[in-house]
C-alpha positions as CSV (number, residue, x, y, z in Angstrom):
1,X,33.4,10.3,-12.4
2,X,32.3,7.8,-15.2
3,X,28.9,8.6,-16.5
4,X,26.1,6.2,-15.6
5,X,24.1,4.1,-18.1
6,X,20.3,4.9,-18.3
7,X,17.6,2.7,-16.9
8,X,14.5,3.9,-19.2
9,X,11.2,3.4,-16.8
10,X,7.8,3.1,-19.1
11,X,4.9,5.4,-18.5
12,X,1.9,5.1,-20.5
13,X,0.6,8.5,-21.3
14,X,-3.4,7.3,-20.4
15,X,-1.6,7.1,-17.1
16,X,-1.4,9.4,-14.6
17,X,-1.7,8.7,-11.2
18,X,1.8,6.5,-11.6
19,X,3.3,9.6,-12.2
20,X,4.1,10.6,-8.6
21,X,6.0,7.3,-8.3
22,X,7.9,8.0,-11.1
23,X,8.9,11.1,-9.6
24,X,10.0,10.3,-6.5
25,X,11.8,7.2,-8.3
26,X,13.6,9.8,-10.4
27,X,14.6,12.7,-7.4
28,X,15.2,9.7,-4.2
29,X,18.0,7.5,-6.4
30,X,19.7,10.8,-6.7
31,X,19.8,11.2,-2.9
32,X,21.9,7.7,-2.9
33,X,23.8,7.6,-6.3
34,X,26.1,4.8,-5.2
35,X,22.8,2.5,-4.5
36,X,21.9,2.1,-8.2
37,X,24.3,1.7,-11.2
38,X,21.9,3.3,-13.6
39,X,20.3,6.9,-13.6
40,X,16.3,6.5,-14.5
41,X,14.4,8.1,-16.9
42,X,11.3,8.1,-17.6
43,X,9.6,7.3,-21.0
44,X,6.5,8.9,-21.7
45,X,4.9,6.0,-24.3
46,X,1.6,7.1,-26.2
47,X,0.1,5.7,-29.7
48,X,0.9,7.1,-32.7
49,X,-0.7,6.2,-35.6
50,X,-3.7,3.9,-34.8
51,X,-4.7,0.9,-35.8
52,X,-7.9,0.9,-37.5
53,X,-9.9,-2.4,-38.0
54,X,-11.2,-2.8,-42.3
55,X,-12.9,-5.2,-43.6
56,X,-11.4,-7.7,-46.1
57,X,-13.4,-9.3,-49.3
58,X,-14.1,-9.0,-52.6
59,X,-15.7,-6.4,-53.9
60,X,-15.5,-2.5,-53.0
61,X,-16.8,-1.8,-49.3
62,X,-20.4,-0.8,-48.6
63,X,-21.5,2.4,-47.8
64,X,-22.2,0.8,-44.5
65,X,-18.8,-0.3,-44.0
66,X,-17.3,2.7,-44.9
67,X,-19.5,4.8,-42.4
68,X,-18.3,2.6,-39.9
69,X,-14.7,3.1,-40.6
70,X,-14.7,6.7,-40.7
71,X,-16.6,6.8,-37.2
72,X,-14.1,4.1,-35.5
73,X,-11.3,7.2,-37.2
74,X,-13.2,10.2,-35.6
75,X,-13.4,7.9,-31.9
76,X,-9.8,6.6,-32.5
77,X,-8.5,10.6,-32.7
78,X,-11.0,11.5,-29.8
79,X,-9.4,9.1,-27.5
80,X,-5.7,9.8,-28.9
81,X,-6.3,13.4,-28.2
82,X,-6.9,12.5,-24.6
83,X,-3.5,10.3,-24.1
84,X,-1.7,13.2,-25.6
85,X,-3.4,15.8,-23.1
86,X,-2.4,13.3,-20.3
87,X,0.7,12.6,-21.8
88,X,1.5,16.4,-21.8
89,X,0.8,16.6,-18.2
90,X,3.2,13.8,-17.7
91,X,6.1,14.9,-19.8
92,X,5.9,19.1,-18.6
93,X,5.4,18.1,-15.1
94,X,8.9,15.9,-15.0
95,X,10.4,18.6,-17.1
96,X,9.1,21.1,-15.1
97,X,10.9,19.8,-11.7
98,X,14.1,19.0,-13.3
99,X,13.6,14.8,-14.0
100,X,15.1,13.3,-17.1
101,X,12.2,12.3,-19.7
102,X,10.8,11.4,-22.9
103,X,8.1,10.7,-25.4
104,X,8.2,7.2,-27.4
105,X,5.6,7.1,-30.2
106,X,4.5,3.6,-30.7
107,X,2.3,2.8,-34.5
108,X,-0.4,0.1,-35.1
109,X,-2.5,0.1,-31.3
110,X,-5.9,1.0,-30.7
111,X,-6.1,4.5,-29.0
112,X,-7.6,4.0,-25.6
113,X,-7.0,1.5,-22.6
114,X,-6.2,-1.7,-24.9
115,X,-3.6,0.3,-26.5
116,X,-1.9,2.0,-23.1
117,X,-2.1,-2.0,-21.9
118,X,0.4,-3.1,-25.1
119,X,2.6,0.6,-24.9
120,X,4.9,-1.0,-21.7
121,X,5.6,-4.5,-23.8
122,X,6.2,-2.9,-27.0
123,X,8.5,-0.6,-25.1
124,X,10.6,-3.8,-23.8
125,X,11.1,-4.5,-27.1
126,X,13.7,-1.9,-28.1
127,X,17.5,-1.4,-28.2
128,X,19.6,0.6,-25.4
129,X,20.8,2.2,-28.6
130,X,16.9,3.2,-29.7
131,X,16.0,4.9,-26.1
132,X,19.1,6.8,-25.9
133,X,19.3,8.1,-29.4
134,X,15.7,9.0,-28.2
135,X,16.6,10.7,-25.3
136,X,19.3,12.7,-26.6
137,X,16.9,14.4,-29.5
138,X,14.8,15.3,-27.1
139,X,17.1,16.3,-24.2
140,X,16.9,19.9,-25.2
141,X,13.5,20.2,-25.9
142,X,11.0,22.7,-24.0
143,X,7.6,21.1,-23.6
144,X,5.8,18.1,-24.8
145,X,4.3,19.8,-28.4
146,X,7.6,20.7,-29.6
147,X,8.6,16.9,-29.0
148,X,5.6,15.1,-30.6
149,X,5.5,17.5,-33.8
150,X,8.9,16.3,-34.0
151,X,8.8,13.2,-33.6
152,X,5.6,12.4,-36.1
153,X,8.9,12.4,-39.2
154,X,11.7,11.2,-36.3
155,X,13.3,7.9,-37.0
156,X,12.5,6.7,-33.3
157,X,9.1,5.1,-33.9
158,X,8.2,1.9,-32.1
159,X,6.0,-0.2,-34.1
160,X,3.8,-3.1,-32.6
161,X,3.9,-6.3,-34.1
162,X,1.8,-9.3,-33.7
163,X,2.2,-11.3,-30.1
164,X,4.5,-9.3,-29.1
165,X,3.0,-8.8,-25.6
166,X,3.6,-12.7,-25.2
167,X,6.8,-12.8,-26.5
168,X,8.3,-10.3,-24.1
169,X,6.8,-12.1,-21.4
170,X,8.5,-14.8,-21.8
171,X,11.8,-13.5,-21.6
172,X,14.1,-11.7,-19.7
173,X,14.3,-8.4,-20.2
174,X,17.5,-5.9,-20.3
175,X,18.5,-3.6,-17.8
176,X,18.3,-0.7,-20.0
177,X,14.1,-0.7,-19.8
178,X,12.2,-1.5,-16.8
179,X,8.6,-1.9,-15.9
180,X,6.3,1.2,-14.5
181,X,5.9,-0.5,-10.9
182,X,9.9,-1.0,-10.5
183,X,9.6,2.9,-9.8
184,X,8.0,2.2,-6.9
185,X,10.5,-0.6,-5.5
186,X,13.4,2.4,-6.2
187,X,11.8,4.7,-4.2
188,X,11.0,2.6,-1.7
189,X,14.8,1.6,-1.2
190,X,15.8,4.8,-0.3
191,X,13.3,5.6,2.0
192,X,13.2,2.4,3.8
193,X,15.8,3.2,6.4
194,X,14.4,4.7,9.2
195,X,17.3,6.7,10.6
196,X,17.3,8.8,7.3
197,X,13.6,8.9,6.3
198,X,12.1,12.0,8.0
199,X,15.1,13.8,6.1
200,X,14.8,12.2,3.0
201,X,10.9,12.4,3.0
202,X,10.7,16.1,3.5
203,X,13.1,16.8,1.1
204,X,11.2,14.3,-1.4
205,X,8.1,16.6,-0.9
206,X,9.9,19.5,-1.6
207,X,11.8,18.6,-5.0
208,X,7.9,17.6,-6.1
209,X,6.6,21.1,-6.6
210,X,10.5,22.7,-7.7
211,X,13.3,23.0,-9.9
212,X,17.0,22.9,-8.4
213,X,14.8,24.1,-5.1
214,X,13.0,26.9,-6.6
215,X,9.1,27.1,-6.1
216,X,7.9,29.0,-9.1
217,X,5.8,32.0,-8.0
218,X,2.8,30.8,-9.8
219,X,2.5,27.5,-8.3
220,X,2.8,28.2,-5.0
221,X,0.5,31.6,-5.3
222,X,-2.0,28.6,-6.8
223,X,-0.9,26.2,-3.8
224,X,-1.9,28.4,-1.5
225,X,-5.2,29.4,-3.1
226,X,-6.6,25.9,-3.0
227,X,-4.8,25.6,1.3
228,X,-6.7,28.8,2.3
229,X,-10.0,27.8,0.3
230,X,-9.6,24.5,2.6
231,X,-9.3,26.2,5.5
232,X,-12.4,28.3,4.7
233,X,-14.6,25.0,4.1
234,X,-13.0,24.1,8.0
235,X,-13.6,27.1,9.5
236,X,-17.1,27.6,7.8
237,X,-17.6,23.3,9.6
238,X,-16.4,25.0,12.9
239,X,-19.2,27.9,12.8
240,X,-22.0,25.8,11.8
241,X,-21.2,23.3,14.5
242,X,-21.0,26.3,17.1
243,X,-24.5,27.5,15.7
244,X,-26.4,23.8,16.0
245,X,-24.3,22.7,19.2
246,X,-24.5,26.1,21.6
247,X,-22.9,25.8,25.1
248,X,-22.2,22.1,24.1
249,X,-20.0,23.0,21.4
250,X,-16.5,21.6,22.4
251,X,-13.5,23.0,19.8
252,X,-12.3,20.0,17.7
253,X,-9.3,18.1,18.3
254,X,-8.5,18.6,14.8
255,X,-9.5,18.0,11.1
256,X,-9.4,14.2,9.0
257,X,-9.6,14.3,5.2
258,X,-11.8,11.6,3.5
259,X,-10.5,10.9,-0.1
260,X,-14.1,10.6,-1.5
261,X,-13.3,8.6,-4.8
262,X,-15.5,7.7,-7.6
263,X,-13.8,6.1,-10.5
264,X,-14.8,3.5,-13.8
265,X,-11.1,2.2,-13.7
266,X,-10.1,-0.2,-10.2
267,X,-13.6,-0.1,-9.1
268,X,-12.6,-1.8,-6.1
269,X,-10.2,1.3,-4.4
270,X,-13.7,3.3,-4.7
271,X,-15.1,5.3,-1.8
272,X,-18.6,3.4,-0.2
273,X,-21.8,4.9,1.8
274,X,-20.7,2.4,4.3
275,X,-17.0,3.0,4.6
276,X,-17.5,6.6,4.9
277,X,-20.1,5.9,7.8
278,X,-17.6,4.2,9.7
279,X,-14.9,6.8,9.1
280,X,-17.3,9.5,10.0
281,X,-18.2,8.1,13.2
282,X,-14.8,6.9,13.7
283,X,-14.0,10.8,14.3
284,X,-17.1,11.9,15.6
285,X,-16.3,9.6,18.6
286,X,-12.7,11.1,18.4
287,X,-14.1,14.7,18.7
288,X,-12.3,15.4,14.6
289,X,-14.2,17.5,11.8
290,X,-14.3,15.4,9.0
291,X,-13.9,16.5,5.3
292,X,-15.1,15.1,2.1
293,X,-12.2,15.6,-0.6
294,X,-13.7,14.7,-4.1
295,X,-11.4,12.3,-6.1
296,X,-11.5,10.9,-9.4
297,X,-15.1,12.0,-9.8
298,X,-17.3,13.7,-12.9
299,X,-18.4,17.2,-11.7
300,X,-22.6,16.1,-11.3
301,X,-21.0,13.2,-8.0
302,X,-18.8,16.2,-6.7
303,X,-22.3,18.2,-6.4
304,X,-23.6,15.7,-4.1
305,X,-22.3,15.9,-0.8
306,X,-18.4,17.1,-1.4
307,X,-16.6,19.3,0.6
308,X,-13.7,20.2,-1.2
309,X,-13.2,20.0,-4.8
310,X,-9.4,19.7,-4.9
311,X,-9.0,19.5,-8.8
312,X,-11.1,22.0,-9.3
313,X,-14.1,20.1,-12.1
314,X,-17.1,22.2,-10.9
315,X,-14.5,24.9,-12.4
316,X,-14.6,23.0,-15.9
317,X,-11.3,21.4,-15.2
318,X,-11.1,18.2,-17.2
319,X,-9.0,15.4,-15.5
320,X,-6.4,14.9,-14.0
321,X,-7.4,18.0,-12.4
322,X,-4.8,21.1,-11.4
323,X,-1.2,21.5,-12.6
324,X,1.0,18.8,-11.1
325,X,3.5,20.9,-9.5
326,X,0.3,23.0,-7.6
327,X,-1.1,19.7,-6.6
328,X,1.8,18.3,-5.1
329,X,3.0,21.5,-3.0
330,X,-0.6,21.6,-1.8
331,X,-0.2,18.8,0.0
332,X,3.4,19.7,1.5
333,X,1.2,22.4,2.8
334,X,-1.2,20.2,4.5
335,X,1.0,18.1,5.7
336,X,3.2,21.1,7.3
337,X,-0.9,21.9,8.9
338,X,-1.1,21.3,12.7
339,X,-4.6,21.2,12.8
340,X,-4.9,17.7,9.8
341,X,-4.1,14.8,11.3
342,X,-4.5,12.9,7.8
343,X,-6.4,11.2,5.0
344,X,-8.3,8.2,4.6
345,X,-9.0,6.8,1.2
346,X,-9.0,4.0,-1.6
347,X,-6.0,2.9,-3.3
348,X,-5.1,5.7,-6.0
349,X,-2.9,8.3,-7.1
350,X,-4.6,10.9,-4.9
351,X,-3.6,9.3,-1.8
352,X,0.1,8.4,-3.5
353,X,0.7,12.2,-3.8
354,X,-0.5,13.1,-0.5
355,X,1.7,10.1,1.4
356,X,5.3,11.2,-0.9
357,X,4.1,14.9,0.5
358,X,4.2,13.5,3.7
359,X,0.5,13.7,4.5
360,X,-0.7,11.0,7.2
361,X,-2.4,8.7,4.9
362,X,-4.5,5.2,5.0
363,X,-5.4,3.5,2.5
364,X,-8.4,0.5,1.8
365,X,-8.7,-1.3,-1.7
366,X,-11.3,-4.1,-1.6
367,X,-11.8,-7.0,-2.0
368,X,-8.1,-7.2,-3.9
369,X,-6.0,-6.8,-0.3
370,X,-8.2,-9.6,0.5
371,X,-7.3,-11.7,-1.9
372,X,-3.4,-10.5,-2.5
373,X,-3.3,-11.9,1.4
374,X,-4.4,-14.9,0.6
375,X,-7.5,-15.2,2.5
376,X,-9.0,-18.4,1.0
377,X,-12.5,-17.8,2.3
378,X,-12.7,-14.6,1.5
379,X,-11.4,-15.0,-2.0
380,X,-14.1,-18.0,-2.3
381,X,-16.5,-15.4,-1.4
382,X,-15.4,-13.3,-4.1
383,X,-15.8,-16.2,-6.8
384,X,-12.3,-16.5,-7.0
385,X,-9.4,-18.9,-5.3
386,X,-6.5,-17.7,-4.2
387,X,-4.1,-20.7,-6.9
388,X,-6.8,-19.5,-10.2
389,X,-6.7,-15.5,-9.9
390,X,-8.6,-14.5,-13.0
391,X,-7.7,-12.0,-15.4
392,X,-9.3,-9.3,-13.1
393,X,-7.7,-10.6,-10.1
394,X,-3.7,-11.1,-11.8
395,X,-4.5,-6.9,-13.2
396,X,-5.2,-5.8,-9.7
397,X,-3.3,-8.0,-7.5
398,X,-0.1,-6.5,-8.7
399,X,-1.1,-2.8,-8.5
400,X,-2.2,-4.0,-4.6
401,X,1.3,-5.2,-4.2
402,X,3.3,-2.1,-5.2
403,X,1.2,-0.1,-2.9
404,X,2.1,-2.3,-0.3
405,X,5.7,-1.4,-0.5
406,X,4.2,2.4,0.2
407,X,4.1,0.7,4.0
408,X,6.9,3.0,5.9
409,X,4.8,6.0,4.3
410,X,1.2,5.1,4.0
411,X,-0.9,2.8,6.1
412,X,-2.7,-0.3,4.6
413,X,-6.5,-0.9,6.0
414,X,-7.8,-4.3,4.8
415,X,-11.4,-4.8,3.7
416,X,-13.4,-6.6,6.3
417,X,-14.8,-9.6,5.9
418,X,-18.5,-10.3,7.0
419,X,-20.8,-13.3,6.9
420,X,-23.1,-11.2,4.9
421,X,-19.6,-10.6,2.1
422,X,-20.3,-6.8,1.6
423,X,-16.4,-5.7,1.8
424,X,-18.2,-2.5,3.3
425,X,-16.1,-1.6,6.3
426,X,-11.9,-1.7,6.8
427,X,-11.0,-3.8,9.4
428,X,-11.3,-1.8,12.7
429,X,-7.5,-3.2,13.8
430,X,-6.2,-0.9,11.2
431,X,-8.0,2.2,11.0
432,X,-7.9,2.3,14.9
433,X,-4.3,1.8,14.9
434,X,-3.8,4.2,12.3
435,X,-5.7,6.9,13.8
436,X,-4.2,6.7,17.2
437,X,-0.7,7.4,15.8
438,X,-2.2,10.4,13.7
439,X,-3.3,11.7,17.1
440,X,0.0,11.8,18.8
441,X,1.4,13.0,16.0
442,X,3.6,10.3,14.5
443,X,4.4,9.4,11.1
444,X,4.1,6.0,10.2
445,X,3.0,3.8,7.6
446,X,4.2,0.6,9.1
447,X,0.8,-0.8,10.4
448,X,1.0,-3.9,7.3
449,X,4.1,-5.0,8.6
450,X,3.5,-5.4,12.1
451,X,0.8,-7.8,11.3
452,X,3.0,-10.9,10.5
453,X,0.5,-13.6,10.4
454,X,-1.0,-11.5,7.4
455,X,2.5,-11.0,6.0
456,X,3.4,-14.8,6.3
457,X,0.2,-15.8,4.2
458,X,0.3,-13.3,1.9
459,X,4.2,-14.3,0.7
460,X,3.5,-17.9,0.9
461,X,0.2,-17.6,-1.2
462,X,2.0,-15.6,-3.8
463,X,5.2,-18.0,-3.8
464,X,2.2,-21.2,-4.3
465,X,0.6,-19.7,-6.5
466,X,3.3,-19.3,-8.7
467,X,4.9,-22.4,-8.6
468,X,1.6,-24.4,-9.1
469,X,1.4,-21.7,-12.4
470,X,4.7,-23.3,-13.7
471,X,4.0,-26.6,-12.7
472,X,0.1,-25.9,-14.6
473,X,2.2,-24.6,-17.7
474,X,4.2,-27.5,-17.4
475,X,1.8,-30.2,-18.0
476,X,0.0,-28.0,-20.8
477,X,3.1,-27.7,-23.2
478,X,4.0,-31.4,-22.5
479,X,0.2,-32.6,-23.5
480,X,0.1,-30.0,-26.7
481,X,-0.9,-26.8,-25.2
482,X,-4.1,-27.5,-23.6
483,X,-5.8,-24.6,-21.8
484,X,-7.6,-26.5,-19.4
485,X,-7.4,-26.3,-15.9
486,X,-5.9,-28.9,-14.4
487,X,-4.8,-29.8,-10.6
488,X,-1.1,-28.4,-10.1
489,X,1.5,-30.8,-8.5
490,X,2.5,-30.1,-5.2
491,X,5.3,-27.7,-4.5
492,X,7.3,-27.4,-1.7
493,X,6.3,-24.2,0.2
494,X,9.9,-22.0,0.7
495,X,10.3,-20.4,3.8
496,X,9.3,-16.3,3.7
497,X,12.0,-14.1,4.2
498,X,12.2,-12.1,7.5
499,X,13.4,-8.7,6.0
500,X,11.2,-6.3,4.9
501,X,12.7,-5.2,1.9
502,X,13.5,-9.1,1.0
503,X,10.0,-10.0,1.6
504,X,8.7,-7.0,-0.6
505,X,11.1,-8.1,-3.2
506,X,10.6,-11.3,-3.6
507,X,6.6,-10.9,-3.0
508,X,7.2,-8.1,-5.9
509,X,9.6,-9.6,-8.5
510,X,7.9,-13.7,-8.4
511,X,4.4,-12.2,-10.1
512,X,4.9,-13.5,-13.4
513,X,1.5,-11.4,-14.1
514,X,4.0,-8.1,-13.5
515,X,6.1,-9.0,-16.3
516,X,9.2,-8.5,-13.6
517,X,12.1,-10.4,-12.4
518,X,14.9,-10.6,-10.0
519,X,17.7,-9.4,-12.8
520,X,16.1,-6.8,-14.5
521,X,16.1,-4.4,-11.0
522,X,19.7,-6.4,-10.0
523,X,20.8,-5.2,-13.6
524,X,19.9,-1.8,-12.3
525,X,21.6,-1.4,-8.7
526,X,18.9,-3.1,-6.8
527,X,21.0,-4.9,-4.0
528,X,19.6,-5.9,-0.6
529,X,20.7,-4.4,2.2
């Protein structure tokens, strides 16, 4: 058999709660090899040699000036040292289950979020010949040090040029490089039948934690560690209920898991007072002991009011928390429990890992589902409109609309909207539906797309809104470049697709904000069914 060319997804080492999608990206396209004409691998992109901001002028610089430059050094390596921890976690973790990877090294960004923003466009920028005279110098390699001490005097160093972000934009890019959130669509293709799903999902959740379907002893002695002190925190719930309740004490129904999550990047997937109320009494009412899983949080928050401390930070942990491969067969384990039903929390990679593990999971993220659905009103409330998505709005939007594809695996709750436009609660439709299924035991996701009003608006919207963007652009490069708003022509609304994966694909691929299109996923096997 002829061997495939490589499809080279980006990762940006700051980022690690993508990583689970890369994964199962990477081990479901190998379950159906005829499906995709490339085989995936990930790139593991982190800054290299910083850029650092000097003055210009005549004269030699000020003591001042240099005392500033030295400390903007000492934060730029403090912050580098972090993407290269994360990056670490990445690279070993693939490596460690058996996934094709890398490590690209790209010179001249800021260390820190502005750079890890630039890493994926820069990335676009290179040859088919660059990535896989990249992959093959590292193919060998044993972890992530030996790569990056090699690669500080290797030939294969991106460098970032001016504008270069805008430049790819604008063009199409080649099937040999593809964007972070493509990962998801791939896995998503494979699991979307649902005559094969249940197969294909449990096996998903098992090549997460192995290599060539061996669990290392070590991670599963740790797996198990963190299951049983879980069950402890339940069974220690059970007692002190039996002490306070007495001959009224009726045995639980079973146990819910509330990803408690407290986080200074996508404020709006964190965990509020008020939509933890509602959960809590949500399975109060439905006789269910109800856990508080810290997520995403500094050590002092986990103190306050936590029930489990998955990633273990009161333990001096720094983040992301536990070794991948533990993480991941801990929830296998859970989801393999009788007594969970599931997990209810923000958008985030904590409820990512738990749903591709096969945990029952729901997730809210407001106000962004709001707008992504093209609730007028309720963007209005939000100081935005659905046809002007600020620069906020056009960062998250897309990251709501790759989860949404999670649908035949994780439930979606929308925000609620109220007269008094707190986005406090999810919409009762959604967790109640949710919940019931959890209770007899199924496994479902697919409470989004049963709601096709919501489904209708929310493609329509996105299809508007990017046609009045052209036809916005249009009238600014024919009157000089002009930046100012002006009214968009009318465009003909086109008809939403009634498939699924066609919907999710076209909803997906039109967002000009994802720097995506049609023939870059085409280019690498994406065909609809």
């Amino acid at each position: 058999m002829a061997t495939k060319p490589k499809a080279y997804i980006i990762l940006p080492g700051s980022v690690t709660g993508d990583l689970w999608h890369l994964a199962a990206a990477q081990i479901l396209s190998r379950k159906d090899p005829k499906a995709f004409k490339c085989d995936f691998v990930t790139v593991v992109a982190v800054v290299g040699n910083a850029k650092l901001e000097t003055k210009e002028g005549e004269g030699k610089a000020t003591t001042e000036d240099a005392s500033k430059i030295e400390k903007e050094a000492e934060d730029q390596k403090k912050r580098k040292d972090t993407e290269n921890r994360l990056a670490a976690i990445s690279f070993n973790y693939l490596r460690n289950i058996g996934l094709d990877c890398c490590v690209a090294l790209v010179d001249g960004l800021e260390a820190g979020m502005a750079g890890s923003r630039m890493l994926e466009p820069v990335m676009f920028g290179q040859t088919r010949q660059w990535f896989d005279d990249l992959f093959a110098r590292q193919d060998k390699a044993k972890s992530f040090e030996e790569i990056l001490g090699d690669l500080e005097t290797s030939p294969e160093r991106a460098k970032h040029a001016p504008d270069v972000g805008e430049a790819i934009r604008g063009r199409k890019m080649d099937e040999h490089v593809l964007p972070l959130m493509t990962a998801t669509t791939i896995a998503m293709k494979v699991l979307l039948p649902p005559d094969s799903r249940a197969i294909l999902w449990r096996e998903l959740s098992h090549e997460m934690s192995t290599r060539n379907g061996i669990l290392d002893k070590s991670v599963d002695t740790a797996a198990t560690n963190k299951f049983d002190e879980l069950k402890r925190i339940i069974a220690a719930r059970k007692d002190t209920l039996k002490e306070e309740l007495k001959e009224k004490y009726v045995k639980p129904s079973g146990v819910l898991l509330f990803n408690y999550r407290i986080n200074t990047i996508n404020k709006g997937t964190n965990s509020t007072p008020q939509i933890f109320q509602q959960v809590e009494a949500l399975a109060k009412k439905n006789g269910l002991i109800l856990i508080k899983v810290a997520a995403g949080m500094p050590p002092e928050a986990i103190r306050e009011g936590i029930d489990f401390d998955i990633f273990d930070r009161l333990k001096g942990v720094p983040p992301p928390g536990i070794e991948a491969r533990v993480t991941a067969r801990f929830w296998s384990m859970v989801a393999d429990d009788e007594e969970i039903v599931g997990m209810v929390g923000g958008r985030s990679g904590s409820i990512d890992v738990a749903g591709f593990n096969r945990v029952r999971c729901l997730f809210f993220d407001e106000p962004w589902l709001q707008l992504a659905a093209g609730n007028e009103a309720a963007a209005n409330s939000f100081g935005k409109t659905v046809y002007d998505l600020n620069k906020d709005a056009d960062t998250q939007i897309p990251q709501c609309l790759r989860s949404l594809q999670l649908y035949p695996i994780i439930a979606v709750g929308l925000p609620e909207y109220t007269a008094e436009k707190d986005w406090q609660r999810i919409e009762e439709y959604f967790l109640l539906g949710w919940l019931k299924d959890c209770l007899e035991k199924k496994h479902r996701g697919e409470i989004f797309p049963k709601f096709e009003g919501w489904k209708t608006s929310l493609l329509s919207n996105l299809v508007r809104a990017e046609d009045e963007r052209k036809a916005r652009e249009k009238v600014q490069n024919a009157r000089g470049g002009s930046s100012q708003k002006r009214n968009p022509s009318p465009v003909k609304e086109r008809d939403p697709c009634p498939k699924p994966l066609e919907f999710y694909r076209t909803m997906y691929l039109e967002r000009r904000s994802l720097g995506v299109n049609a023939d870059a996923l085409d280019a690498a096997g994406y065909v609809d069914q």
